[in-house]
N, C-alpha and C positions, 0 to 999 in steps of 0.2 A: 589396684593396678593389675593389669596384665602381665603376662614374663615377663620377671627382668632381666634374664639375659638369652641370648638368642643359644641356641642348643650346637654347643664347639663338640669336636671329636677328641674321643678319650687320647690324653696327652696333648692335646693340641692347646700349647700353653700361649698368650702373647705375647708376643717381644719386647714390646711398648704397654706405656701409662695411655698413650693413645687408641691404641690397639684395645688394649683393654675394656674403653671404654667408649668403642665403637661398637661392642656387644649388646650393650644395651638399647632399651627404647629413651626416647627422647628426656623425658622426664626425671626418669632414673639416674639418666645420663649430665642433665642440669642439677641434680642434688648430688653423683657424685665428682663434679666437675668443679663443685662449691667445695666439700670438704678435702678436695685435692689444692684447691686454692688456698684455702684456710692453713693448712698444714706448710706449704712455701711460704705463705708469710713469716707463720711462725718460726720459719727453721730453713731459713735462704739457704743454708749453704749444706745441707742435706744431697744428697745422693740419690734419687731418685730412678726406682728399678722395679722389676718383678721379682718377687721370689713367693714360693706355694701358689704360683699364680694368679698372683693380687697386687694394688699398688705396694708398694713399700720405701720407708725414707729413712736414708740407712745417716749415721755419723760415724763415729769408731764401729760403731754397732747397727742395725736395726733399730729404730726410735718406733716408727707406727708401720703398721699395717691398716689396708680397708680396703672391703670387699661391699661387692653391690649384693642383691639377694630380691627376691620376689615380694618380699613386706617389710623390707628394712635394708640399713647400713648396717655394716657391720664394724665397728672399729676397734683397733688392737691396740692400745700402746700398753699391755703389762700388765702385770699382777700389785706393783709399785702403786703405779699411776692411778688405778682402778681402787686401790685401797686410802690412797691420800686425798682422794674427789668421792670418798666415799657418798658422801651426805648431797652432795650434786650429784648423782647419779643415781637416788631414789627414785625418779620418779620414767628409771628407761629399766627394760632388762639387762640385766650384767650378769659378769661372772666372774672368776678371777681376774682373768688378765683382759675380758672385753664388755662391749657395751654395744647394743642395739639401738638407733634410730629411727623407729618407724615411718615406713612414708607418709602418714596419716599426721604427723608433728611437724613443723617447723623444725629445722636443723639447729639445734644450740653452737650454732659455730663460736659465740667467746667460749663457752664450754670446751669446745673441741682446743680452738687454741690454748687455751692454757692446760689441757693435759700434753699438748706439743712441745709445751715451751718447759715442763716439769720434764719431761723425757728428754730434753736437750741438758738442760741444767743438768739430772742425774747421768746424761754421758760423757759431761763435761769433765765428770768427777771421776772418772773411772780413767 
């Protein structure tokens, strides 16, 4: 794929999950428009904001973040989330607290939701 994001000025952050993801090309913009969808379902009554300049879905807390990128999503929900999907998440690159989706793969969206639905539960607790 080509950019994926169109080139913003330093600090020029977006207001909106809209905004956001009017940066993008088309495509990029259809997968992350999916896993913006996928994470509402899982977590209706989340708060839905910017913050470090990325989506993010806040409850008590921050539940996930996700970010577009030139060869992948980028998704955030923790160092929790990321360690108890361990064995689902073999086959993306991870890290601690995230996980890559390359454009080249099919989006795992029940994947995505149920690290959603693990990040609600654990905020639920708190």
């Amino acid at each position: 794929m080509k950019k994926a994001a169109k080139r913003a000025k330093a600090g020029d952050s977006p207001a909106t999950v809209e905004a956001y993801l009017e940066r993008f090309p088309t495509a990029v913009r259809k997968r992350l428009s999916q896993v913006r969808q996928t994470i509402q379902k899982a977590a209706p009554k989340t708060l839905e904001k910017i913050a470090y300049q990325m989506p993010a879905y806040q409850g008590r807390r921050i539940l996930v973040y996700f970010a577009g990128y030139a060869h992948h999503i980028g998704f955030y929900p923790g160092a929790a989330a990321i360690a108890a999907f361990e064995r689902e998440l073999e086959a993306f690159v991870h890290a601690k607290g995230s996980v890559q989706f390359p454009h080249t793969k099919p989006l795992p969206l029940p994947l995505i939701r149920r690290l959603v639905a693990y990040r609600v539960a654990e905020d639920s607790k708190s």
